[in-house]
C-alpha positions as CSV (number, residue, x, y, z in Angstrom):
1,X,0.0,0.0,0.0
2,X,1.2,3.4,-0.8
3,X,0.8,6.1,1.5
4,X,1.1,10.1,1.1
5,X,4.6,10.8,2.5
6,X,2.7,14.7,3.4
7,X,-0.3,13.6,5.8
8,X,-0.1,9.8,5.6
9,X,-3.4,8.9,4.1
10,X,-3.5,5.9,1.3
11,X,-2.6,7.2,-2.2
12,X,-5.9,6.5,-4.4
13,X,-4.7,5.1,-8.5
14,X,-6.6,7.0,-10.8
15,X,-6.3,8.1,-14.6
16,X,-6.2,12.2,-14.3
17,X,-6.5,13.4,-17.9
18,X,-5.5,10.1,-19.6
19,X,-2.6,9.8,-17.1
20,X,-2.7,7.2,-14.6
21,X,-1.1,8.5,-11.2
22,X,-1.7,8.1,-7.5
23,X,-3.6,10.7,-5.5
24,X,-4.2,11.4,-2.3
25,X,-7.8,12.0,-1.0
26,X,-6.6,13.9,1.9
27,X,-4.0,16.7,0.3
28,X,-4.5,16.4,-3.1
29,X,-0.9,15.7,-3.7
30,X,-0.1,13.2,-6.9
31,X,2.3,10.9,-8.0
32,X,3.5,10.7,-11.1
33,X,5.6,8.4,-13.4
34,X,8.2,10.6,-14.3
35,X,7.9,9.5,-18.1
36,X,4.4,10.7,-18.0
37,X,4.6,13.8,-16.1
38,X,5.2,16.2,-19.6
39,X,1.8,14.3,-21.0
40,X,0.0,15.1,-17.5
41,X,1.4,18.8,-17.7
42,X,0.3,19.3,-22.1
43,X,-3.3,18.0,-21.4
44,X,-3.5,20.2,-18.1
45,X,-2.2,23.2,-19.8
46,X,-4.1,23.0,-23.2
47,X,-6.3,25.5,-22.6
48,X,-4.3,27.4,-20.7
49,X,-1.9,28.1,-23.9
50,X,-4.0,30.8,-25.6
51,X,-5.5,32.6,-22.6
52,X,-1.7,33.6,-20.8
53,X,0.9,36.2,-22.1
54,X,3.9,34.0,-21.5
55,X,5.2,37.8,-20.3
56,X,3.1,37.4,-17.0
57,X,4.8,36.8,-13.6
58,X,4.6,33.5,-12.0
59,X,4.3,34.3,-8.6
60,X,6.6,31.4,-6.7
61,X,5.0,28.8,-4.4
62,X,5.8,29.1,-0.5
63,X,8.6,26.1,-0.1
64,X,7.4,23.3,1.9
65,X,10.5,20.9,1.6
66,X,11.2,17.8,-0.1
67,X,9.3,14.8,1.4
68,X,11.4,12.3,3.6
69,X,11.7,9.2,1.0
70,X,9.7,8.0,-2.3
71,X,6.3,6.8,-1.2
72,X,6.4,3.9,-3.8
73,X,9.8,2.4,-3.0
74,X,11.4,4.1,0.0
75,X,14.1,5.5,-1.8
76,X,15.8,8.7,-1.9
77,X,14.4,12.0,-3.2
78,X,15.9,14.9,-4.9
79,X,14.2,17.9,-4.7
80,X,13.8,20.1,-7.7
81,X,12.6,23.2,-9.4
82,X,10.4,22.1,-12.1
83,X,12.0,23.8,-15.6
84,X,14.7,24.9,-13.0
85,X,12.7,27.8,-11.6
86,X,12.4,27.9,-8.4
87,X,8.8,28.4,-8.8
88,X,7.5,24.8,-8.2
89,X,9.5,22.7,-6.1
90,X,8.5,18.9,-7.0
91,X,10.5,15.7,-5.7
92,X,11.6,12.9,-7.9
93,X,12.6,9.4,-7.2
94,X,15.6,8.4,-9.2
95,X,15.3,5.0,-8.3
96,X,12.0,4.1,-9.2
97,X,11.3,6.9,-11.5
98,X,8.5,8.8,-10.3
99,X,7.6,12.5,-9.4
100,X,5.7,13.6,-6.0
101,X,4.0,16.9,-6.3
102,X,1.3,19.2,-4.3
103,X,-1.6,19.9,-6.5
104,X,-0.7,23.7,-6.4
105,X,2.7,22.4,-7.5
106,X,1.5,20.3,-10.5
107,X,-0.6,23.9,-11.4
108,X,2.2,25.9,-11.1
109,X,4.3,23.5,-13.2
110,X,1.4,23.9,-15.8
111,X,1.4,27.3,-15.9
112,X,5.2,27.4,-16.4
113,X,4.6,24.6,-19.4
114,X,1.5,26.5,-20.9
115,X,3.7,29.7,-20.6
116,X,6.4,28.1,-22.3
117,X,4.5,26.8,-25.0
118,X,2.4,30.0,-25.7
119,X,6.4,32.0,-25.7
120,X,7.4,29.0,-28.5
121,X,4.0,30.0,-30.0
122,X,4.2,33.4,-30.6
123,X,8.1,33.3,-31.7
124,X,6.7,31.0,-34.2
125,X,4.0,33.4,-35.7
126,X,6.7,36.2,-35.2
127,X,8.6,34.2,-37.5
128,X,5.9,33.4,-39.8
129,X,4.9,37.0,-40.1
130,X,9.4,38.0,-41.1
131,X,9.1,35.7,-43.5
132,X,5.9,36.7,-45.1
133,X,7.8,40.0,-45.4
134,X,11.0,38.5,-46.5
135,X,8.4,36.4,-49.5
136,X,7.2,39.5,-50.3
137,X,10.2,41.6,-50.6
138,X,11.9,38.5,-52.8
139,X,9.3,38.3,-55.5
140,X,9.7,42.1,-55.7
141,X,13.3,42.1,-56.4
142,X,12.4,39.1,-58.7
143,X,9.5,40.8,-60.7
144,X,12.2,44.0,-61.0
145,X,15.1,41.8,-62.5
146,X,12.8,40.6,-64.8
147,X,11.5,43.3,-65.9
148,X,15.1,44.8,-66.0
149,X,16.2,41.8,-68.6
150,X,13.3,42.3,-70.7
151,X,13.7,45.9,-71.4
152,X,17.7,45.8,-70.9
């Protein structure tokens, strides 16, 4: 049986947004398989994408330490800021593979992945738009060489 490492109550298996993961009834927190913890943070973030300007603060979470030991194996935990911001502190399990999290951690870590995502986003329509330009100003000098040859 696994069992919170924050308040001790049973950790509940469950499939959160097509994820399957571990939850606890009593704090909300989740356990995640590492490998599936990007998956989790794209479908919780979807919608999230085109109502943020990735320019926005994140306001950092109060730090509430890494939990003792992985509440799947025992093993040892390294505590981390998720995207290396020390904006969302989660704990990962190296030897079973697995990321612990408060819920408030997993939103924050959305945020940061939905904030990324809309910056990639809007670089990429930036990028679109130069090049529409650049398009443009090529088939001008085009049109003007061959107009140049034909009367030249």
């Amino acid at each position: 049986m696994t069992t919170c490492p924050r308040c001790r109550t049973r950790l509940t298996p469950r499939t959160f947004h097509g994820v399957d993961i571990h939850i606890c009834a009593g704090c909300t927190g989740t356990l995640v398989p590492q490998r599936r913890l990007i998956a989790l943070l794209e479908q919780l973030s979807a919608r999230m994408v085109t109502r943020i300007d990735p320019r926005d603060p994140i306001e950092p979470l109060p730090e509430r330490g890494p939990i003792d030991s992985c509440p799947q194996c025992a093993g040892t935990i390294e505590h981390f800021g998720y995207s290396g911001l020390p904006l969302a502190m989660l704990d990962r399990c190296t030897r079973c593979a697995v990321v612990w999290c408060d819920m408030d951690e997993l939103g924050v870590a959305a945020l940061i992945y939905a904030r990324t995502h809309a910056h990639a986003v809007s670089k990429q329509k930036e990028l679109e738009h130069w090049q529409q330009g650049l398009d443009k100003r090529a088939d001008i000098i085009i049109r003007n060489r061959i107009v140049a040859s034909l009367l030249g």
